[in-house]
N, CA, C and O atoms as a GROMACS GRO file, in nm:
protein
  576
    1UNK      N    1   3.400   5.074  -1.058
    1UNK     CA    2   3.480   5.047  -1.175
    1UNK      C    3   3.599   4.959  -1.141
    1UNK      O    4   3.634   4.854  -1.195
    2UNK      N    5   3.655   5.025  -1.037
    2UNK     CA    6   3.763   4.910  -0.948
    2UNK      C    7   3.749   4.753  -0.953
    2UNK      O    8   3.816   4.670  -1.016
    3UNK      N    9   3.644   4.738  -0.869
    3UNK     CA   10   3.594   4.604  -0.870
    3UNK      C   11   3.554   4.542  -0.976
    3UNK      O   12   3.577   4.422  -0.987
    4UNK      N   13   3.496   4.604  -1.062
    4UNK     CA   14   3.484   4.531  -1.198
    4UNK      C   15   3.608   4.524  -1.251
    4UNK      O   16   3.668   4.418  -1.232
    5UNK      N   17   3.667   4.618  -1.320
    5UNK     CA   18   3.857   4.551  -1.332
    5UNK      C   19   3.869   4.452  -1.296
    5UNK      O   20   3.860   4.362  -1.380
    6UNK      N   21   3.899   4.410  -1.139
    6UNK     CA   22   3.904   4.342  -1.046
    6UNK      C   23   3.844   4.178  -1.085
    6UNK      O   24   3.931   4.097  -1.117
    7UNK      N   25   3.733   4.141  -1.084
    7UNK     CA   26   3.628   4.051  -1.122
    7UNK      C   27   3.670   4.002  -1.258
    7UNK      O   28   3.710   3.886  -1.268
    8UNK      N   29   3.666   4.080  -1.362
    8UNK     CA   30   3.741   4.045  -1.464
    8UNK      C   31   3.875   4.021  -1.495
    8UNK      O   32   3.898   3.981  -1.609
    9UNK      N   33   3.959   4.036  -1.424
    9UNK     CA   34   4.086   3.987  -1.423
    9UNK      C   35   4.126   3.853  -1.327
    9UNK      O   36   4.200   3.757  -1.346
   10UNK      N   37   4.059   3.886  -1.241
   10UNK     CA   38   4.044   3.734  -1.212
   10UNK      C   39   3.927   3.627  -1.287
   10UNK      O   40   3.917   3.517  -1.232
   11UNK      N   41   3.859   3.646  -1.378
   11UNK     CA   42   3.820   3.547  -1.421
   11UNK      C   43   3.919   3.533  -1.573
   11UNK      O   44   3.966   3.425  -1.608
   12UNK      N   45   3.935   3.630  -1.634
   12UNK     CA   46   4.032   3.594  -1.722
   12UNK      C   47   4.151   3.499  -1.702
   12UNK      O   48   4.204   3.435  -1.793
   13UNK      N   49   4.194   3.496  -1.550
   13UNK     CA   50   4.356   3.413  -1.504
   13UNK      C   51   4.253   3.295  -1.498
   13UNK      O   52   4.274   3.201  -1.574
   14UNK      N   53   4.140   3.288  -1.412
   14UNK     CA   54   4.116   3.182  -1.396
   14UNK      C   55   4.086   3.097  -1.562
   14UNK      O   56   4.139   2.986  -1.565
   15UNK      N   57   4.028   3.128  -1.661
   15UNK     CA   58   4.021   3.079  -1.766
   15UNK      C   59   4.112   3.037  -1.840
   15UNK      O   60   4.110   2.930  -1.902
   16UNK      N   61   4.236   3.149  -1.840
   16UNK     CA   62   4.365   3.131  -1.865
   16UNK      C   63   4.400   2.980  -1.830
   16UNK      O   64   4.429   2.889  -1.908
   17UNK      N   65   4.388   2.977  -1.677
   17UNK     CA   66   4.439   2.817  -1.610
   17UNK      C   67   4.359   2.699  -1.665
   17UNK      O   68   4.407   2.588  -1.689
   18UNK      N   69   4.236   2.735  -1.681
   18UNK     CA   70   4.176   2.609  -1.735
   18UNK      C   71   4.246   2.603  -1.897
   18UNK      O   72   4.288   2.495  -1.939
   19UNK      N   73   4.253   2.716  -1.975
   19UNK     CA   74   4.322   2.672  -2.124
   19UNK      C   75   4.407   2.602  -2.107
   19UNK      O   76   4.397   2.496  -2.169
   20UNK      N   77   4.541   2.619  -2.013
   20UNK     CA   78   4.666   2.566  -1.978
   20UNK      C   79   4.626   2.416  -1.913
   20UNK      O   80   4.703   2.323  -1.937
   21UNK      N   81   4.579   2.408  -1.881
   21UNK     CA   82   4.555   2.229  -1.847
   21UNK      C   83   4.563   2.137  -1.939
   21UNK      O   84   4.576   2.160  -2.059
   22UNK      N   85   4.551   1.975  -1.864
   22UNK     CA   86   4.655   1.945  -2.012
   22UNK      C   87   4.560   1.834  -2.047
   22UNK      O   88   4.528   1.764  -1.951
   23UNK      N   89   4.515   1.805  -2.151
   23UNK     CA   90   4.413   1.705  -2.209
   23UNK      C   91   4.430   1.576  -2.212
   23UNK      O   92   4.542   1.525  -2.207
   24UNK      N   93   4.308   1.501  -2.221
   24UNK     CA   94   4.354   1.320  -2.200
   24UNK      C   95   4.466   1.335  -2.338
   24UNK      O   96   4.576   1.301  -2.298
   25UNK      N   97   4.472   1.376  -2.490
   25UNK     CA   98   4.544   1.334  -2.562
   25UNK      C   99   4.705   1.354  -2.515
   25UNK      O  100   4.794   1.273  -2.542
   26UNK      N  101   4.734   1.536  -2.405
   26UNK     CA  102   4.864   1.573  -2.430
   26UNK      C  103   4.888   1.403  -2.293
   26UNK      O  104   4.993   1.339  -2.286
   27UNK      N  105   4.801   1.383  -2.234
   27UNK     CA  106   4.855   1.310  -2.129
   27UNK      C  107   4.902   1.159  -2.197
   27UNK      O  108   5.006   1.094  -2.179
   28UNK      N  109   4.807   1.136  -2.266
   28UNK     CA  110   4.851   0.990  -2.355
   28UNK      C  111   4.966   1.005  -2.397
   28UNK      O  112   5.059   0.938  -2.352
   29UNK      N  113   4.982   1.107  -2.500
   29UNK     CA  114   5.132   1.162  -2.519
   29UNK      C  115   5.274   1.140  -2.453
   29UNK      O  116   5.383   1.099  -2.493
   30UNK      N  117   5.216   1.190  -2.320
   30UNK     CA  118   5.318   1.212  -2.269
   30UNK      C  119   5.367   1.045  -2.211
   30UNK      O  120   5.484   1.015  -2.189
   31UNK      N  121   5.257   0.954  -2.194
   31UNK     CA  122   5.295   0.832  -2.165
   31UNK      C  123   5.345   0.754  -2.280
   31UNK      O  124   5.401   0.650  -2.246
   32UNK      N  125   5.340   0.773  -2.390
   32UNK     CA  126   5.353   0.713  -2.519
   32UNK      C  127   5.557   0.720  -2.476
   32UNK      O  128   5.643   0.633  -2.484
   33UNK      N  129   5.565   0.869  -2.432
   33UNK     CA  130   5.688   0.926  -2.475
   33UNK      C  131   5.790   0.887  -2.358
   33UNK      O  132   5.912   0.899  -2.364
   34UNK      N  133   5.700   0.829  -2.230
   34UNK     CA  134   5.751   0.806  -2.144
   34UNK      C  135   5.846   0.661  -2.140
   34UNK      O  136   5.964   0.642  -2.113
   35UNK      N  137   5.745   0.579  -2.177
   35UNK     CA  138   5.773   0.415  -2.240
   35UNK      C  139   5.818   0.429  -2.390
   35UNK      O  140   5.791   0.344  -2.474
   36UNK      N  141   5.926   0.602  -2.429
   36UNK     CA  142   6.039   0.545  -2.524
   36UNK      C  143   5.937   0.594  -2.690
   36UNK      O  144   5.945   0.559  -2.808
   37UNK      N  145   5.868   0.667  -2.628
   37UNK     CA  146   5.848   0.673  -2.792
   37UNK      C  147   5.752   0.550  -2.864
   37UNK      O  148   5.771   0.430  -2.840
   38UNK      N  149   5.642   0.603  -2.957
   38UNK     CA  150   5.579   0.548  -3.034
   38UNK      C  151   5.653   0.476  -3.135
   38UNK      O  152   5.588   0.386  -3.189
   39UNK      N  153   5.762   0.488  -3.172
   39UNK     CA  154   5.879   0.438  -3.292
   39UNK      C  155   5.957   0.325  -3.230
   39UNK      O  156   6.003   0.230  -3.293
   40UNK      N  157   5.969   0.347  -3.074
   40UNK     CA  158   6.036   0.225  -3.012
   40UNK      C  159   5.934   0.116  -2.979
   40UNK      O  160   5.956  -0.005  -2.985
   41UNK      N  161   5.776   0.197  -2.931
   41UNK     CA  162   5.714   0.048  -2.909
   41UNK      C  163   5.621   0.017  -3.014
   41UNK      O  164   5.516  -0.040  -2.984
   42UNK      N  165   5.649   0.053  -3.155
   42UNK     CA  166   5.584  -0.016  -3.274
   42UNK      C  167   5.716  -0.094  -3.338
   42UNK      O  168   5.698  -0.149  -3.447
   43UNK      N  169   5.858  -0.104  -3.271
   43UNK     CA  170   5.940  -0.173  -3.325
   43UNK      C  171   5.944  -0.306  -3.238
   43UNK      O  172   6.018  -0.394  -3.282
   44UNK      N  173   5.857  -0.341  -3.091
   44UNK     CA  174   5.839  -0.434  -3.022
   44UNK      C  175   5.756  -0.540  -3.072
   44UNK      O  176   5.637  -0.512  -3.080
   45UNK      N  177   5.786  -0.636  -3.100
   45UNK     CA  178   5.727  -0.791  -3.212
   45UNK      C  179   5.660  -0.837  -3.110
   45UNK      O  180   5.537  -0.840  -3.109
   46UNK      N  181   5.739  -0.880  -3.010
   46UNK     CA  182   5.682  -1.005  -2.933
   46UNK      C  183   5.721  -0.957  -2.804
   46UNK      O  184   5.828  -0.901  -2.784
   47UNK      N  185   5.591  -0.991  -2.671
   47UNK     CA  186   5.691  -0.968  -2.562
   47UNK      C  187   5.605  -1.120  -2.468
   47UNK      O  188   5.490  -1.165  -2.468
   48UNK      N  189   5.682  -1.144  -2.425
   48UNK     CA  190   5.659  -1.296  -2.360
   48UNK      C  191   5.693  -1.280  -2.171
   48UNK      O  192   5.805  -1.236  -2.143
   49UNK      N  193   5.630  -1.302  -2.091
   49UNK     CA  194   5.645  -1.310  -1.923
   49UNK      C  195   5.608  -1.446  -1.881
   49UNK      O  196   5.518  -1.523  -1.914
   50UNK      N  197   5.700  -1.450  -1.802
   50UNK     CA  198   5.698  -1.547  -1.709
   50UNK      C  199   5.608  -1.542  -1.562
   50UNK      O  200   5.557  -1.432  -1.547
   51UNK      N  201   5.587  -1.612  -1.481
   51UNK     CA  202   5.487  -1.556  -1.335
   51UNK      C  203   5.494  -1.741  -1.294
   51UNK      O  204   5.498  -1.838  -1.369
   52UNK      N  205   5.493  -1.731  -1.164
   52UNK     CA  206   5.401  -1.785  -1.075
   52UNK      C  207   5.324  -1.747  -1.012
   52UNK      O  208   5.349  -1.644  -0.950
   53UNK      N  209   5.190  -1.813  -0.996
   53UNK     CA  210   5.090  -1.784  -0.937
   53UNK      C  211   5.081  -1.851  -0.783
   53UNK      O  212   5.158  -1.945  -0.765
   54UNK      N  213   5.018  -1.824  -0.702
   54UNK     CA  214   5.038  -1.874  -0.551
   54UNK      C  215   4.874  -1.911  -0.537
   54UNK      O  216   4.800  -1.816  -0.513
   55UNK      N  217   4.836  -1.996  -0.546
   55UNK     CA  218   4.682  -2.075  -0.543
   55UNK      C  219   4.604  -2.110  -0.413
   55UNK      O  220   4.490  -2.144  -0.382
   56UNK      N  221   4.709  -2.089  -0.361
   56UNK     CA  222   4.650  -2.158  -0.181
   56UNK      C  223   4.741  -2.205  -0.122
   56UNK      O  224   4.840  -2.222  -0.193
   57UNK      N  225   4.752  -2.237  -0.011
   57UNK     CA  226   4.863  -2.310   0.076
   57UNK      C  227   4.964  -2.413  -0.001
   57UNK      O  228   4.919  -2.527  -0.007
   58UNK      N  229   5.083  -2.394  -0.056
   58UNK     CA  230   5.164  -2.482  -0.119
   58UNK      C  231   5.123  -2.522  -0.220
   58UNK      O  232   5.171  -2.628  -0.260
   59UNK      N  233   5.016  -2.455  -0.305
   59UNK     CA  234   4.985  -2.461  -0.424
   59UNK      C  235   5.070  -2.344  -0.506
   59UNK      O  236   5.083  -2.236  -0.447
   60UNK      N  237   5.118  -2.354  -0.615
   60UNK     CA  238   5.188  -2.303  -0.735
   60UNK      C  239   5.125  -2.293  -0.867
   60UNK      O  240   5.063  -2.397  -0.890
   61UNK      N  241   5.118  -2.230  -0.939
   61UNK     CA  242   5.102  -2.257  -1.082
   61UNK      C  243   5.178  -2.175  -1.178
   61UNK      O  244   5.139  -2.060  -1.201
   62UNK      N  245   5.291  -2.225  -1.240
   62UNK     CA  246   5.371  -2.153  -1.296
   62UNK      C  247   5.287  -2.123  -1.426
   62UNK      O  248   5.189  -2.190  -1.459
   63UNK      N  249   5.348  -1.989  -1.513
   63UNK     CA  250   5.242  -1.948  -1.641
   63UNK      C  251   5.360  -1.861  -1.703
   63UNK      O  252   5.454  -1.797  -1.656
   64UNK      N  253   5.299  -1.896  -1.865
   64UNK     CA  254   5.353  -1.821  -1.941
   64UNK      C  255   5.291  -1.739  -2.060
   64UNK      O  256   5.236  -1.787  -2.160
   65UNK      N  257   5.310  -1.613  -2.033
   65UNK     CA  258   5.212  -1.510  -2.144
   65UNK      C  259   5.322  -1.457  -2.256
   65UNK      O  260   5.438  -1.421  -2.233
   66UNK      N  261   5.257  -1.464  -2.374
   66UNK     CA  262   5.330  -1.418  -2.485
   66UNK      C  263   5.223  -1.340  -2.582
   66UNK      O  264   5.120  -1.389  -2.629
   67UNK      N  265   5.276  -1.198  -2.603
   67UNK     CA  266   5.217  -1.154  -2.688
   67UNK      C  267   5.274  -1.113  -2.839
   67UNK      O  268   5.395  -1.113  -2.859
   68UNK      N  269   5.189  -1.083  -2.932
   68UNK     CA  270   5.283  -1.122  -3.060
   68UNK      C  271   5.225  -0.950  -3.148
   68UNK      O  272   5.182  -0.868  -3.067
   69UNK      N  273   5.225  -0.921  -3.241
   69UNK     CA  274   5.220  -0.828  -3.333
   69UNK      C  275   5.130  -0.885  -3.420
   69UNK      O  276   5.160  -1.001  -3.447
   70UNK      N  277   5.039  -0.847  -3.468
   70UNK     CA  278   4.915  -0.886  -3.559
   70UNK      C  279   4.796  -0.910  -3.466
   70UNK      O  280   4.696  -0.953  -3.523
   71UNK      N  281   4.789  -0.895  -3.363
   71UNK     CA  282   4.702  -0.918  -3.262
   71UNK      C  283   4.679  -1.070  -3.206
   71UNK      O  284   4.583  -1.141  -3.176
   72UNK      N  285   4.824  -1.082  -3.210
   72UNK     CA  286   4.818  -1.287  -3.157
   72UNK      C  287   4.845  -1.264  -2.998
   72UNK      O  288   4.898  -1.160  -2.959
   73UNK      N  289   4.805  -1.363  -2.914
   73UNK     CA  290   4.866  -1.386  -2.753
   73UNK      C  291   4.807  -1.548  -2.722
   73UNK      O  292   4.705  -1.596  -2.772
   74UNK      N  293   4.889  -1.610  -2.639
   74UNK     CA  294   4.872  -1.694  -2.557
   74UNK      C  295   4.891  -1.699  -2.446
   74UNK      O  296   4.991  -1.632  -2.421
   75UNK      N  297   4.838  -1.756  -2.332
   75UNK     CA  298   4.882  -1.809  -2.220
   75UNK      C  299   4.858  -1.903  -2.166
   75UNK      O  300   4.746  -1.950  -2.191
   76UNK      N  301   4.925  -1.959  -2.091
   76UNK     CA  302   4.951  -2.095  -2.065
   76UNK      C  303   5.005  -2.104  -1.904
   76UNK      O  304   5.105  -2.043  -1.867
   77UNK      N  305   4.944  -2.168  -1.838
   77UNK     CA  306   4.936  -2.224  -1.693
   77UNK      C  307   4.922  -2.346  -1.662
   77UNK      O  308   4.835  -2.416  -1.713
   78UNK      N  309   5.049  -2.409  -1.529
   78UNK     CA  310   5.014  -2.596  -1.560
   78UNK      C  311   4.997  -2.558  -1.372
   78UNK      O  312   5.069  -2.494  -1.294
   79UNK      N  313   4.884  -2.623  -1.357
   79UNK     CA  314   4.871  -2.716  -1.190
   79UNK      C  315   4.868  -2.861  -1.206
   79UNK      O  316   4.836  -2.939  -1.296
   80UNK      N  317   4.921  -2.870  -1.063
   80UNK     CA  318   4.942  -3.003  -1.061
   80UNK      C  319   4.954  -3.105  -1.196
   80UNK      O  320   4.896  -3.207  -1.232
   81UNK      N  321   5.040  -3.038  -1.240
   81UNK     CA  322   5.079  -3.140  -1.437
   81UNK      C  323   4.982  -3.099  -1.527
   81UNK      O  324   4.996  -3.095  -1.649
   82UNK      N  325   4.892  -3.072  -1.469
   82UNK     CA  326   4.820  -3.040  -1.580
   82UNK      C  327   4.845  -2.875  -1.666
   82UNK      O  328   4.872  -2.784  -1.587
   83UNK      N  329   4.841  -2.840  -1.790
   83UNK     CA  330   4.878  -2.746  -1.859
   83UNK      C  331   4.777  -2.691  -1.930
   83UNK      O  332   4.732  -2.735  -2.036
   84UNK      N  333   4.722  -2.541  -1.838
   84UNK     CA  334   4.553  -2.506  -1.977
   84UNK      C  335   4.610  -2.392  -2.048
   84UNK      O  336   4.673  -2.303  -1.991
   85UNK      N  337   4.583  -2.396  -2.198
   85UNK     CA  338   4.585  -2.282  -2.291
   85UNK      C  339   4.470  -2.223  -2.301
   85UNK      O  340   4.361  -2.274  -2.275
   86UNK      N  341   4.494  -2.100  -2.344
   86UNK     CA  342   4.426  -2.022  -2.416
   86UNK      C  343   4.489  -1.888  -2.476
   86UNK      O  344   4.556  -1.799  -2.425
   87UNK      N  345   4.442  -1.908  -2.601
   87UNK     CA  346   4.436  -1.836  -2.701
   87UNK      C  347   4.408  -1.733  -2.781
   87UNK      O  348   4.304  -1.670  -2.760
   88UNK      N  349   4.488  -1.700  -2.878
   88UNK     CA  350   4.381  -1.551  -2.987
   88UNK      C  351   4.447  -1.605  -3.099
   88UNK      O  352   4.534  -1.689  -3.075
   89UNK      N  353   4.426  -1.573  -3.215
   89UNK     CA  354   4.531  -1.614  -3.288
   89UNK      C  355   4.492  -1.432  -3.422
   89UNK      O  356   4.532  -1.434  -3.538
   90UNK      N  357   4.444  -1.356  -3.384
   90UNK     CA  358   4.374  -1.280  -3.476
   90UNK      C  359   4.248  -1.240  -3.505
   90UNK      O  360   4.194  -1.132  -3.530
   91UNK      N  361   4.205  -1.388  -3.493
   91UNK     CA  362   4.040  -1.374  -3.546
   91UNK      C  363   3.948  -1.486  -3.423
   91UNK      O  364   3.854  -1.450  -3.353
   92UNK      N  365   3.992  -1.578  -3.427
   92UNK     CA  366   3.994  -1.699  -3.356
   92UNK      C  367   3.999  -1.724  -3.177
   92UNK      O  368   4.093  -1.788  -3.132
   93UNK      N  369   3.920  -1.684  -3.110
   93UNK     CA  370   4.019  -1.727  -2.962
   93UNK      C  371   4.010  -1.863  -2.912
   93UNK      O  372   3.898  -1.900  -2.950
   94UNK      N  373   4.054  -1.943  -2.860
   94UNK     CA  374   4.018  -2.111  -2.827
   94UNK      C  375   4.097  -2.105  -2.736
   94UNK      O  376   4.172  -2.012  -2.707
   95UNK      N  377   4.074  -2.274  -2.651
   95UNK     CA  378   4.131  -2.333  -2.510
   95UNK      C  379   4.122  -2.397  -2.457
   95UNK      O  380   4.003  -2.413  -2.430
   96UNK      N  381   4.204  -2.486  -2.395
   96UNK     CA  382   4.231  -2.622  -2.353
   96UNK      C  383   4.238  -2.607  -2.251
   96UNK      O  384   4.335  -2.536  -2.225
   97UNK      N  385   4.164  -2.648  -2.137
   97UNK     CA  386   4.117  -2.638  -1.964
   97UNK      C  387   4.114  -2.758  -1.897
   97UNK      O  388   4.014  -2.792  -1.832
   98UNK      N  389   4.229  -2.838  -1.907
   98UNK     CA  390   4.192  -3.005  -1.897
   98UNK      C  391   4.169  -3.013  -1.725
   98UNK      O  392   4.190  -3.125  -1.680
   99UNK      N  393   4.137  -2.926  -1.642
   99UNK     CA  394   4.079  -2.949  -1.536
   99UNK      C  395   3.918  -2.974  -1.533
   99UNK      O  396   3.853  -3.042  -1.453
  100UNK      N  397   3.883  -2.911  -1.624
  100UNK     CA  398   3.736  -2.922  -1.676
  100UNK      C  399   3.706  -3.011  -1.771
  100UNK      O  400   3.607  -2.991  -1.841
  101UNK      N  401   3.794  -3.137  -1.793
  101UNK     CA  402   3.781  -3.215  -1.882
  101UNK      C  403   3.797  -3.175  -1.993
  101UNK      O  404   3.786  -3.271  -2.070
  102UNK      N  405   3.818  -3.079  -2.049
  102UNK     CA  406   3.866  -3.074  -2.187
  102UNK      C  407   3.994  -3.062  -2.249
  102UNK      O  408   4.072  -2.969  -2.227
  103UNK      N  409   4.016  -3.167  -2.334
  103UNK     CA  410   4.165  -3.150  -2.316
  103UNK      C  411   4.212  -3.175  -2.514
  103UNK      O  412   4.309  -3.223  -2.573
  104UNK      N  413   4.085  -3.114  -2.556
  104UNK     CA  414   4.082  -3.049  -2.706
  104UNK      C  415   4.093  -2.899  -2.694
  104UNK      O  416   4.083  -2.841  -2.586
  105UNK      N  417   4.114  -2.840  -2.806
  105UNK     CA  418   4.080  -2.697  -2.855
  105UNK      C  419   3.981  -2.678  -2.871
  105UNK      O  420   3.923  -2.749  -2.954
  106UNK      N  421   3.898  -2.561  -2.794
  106UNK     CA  422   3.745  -2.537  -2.828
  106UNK      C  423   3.736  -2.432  -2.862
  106UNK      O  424   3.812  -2.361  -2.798
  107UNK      N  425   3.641  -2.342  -2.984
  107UNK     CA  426   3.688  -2.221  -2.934
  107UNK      C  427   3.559  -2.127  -2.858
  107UNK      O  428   3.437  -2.140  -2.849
  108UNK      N  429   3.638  -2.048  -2.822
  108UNK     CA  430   3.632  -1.951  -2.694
  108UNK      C  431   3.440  -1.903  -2.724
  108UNK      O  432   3.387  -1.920  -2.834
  109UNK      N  433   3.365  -1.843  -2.598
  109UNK     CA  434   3.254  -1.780  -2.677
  109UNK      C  435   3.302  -1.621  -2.670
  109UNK      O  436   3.414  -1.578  -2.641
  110UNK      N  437   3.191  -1.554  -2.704
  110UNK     CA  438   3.197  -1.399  -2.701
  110UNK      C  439   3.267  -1.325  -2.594
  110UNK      O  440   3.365  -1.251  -2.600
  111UNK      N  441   3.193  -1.363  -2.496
  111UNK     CA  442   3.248  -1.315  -2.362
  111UNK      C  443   3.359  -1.387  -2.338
  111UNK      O  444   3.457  -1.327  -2.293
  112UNK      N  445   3.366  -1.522  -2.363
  112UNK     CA  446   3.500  -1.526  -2.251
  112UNK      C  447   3.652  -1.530  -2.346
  112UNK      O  448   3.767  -1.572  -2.330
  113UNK      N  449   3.589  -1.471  -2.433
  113UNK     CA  450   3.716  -1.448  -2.546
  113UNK      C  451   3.756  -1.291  -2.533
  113UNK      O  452   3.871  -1.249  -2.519
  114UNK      N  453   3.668  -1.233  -2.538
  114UNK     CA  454   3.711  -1.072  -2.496
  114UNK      C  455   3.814  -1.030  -2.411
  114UNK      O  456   3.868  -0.926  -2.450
  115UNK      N  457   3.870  -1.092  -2.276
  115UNK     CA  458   4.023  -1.099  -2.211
  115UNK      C  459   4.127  -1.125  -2.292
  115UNK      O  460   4.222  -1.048  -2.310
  116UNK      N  461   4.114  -1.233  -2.345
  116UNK     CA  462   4.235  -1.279  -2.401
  116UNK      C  463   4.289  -1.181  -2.563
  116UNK      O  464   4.404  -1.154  -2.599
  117UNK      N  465   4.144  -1.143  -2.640
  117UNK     CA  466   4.119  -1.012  -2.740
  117UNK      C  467   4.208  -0.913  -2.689
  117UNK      O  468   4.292  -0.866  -2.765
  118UNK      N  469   4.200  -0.874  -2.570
  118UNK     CA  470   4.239  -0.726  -2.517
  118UNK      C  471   4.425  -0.766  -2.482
  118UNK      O  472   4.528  -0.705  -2.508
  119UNK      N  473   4.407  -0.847  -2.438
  119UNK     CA  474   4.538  -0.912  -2.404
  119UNK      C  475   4.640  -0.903  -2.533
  119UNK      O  476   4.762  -0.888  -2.526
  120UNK      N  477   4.548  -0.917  -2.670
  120UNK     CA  478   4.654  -0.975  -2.778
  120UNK      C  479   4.681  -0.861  -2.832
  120UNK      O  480   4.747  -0.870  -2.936
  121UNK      N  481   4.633  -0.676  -2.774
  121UNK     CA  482   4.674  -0.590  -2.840
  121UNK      C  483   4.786  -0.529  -2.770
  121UNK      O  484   4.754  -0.450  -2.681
  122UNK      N  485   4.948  -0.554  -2.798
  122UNK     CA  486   5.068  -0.505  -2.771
  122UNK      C  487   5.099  -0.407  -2.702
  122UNK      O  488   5.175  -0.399  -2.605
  123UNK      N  489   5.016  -0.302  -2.772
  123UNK     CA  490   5.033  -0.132  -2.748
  123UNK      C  491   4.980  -0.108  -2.650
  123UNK      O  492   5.019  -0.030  -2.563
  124UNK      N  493   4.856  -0.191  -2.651
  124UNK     CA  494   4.748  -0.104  -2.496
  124UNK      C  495   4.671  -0.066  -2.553
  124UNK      O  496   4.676  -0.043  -2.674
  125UNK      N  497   4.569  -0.047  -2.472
  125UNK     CA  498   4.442   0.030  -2.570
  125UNK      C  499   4.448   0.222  -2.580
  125UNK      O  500   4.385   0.304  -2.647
  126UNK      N  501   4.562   0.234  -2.473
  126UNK     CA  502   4.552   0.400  -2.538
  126UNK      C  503   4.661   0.427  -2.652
  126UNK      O  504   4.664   0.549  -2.671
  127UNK      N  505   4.733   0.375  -2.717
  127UNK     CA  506   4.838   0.414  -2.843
  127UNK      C  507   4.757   0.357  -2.938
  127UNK      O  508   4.740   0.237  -2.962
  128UNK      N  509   4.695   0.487  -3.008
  128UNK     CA  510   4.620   0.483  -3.142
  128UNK      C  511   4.455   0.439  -3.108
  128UNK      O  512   4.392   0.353  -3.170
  129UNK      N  513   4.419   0.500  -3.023
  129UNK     CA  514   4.326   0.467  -2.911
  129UNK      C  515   4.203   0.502  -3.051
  129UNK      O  516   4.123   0.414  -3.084
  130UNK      N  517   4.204   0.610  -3.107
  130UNK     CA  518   4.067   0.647  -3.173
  130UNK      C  519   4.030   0.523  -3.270
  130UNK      O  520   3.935   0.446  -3.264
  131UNK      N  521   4.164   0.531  -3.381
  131UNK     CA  522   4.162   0.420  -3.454
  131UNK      C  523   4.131   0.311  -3.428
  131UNK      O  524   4.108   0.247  -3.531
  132UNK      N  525   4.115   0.233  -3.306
  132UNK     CA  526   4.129   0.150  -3.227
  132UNK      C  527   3.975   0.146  -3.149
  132UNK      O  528   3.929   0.052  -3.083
  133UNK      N  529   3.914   0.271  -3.178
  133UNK     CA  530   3.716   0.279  -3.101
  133UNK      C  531   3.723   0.297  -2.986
  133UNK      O  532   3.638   0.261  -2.904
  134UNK      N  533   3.854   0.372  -2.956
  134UNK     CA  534   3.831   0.378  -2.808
  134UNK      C  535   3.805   0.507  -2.773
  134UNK      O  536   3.865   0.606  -2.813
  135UNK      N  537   3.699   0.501  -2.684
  135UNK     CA  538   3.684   0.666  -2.621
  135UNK      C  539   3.783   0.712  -2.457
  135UNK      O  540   3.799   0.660  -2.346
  136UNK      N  541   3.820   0.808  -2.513
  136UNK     CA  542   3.936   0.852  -2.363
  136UNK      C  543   3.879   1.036  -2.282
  136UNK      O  544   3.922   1.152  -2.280
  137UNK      N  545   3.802   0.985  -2.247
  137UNK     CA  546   3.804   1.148  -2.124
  137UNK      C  547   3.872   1.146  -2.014
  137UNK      O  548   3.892   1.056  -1.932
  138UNK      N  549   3.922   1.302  -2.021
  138UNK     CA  550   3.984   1.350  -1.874
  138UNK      C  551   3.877   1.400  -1.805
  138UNK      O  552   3.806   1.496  -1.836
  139UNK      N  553   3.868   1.308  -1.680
  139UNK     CA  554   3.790   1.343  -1.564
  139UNK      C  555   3.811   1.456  -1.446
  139UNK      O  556   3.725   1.522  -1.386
  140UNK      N  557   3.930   1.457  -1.435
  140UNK     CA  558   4.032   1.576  -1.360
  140UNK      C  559   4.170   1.535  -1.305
  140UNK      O  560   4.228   1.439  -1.354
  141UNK      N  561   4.215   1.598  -1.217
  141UNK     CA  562   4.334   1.524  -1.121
  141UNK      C  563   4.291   1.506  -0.985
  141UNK      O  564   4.178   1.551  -0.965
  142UNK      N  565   4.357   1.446  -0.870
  142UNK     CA  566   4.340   1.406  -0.750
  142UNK      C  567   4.501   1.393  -0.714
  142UNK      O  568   4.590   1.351  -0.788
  143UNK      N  569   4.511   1.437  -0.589
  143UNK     CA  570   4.566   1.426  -0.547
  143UNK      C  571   4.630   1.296  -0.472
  143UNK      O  572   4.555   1.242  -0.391
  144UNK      N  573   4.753   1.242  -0.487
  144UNK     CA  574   4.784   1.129  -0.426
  144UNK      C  575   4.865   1.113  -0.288
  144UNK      O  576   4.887   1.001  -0.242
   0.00000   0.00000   0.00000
């Protein structure tokens, strides 16, 4: 009778611990809340970065990414004088690659528009993730 007590009280704590664990949503949460709140980063319009890139030995390519609210982004990179865009504008993605000879607006295909798509959403893909088609599982923790 002991041991059964026993057996069952430790599987009850142990179940206990698994209830108490904390789900992909409380964890999204908690990152939402970390970067200031959902109210502070749906009041963020535009956020724009600067970078250089390091290409090879004394090669450079300075770049500039801007993302916008409505699902707009660009970026823009010049080597050696030359300057390639690419685009989203909403619906639309296109780009100007004048290393590849093109030095019109084309627009983008399926695939290689999908970066710059993901790029033009502000929030990230986990703030408002469902609405948004995204699926989020917790796999577990690991130790770092």
């Amino acid at each position: 009778m002991l041991r059964k007590l026993c057996c069952n009280t430790v599987a009850i704590a142990a179940l206990a611990l698994v209830a108490w664990g904390q789900t992909a949503d409380e964890i999204i949460a908690k990152n939402i809340q970390a970067r200031g709140g959902a109210d502070k980063l749906a009041s963020v319009q535009t956020i724009k970065a600067t970078a250089t890139m390091a290409m090879g030995p004394g090669m450079e390519a300075p770049g500039v990414s801007i993302q916008k609210r409505g699902n707009m982004a660009r970026l823009e990179f010049t080597i050696q004088g030359l300057t390639a865009v690419q685009a989203y504008d909403g619906s639309n993605a296109w780009e100007i690659m004048p290393f590849m000879g093109k030095k019109d607006p084309e627009l983008m295909s399926g695939d290689e528009a999908k970066d710059i798509q993901e790029m033009a959403d502000i929030d990230g893909p986990l703030v408002d993730y469902k609405n948004k088609g995204n699926q989020i599982e917790f796999l577990g923790k690991e130790k770092l």
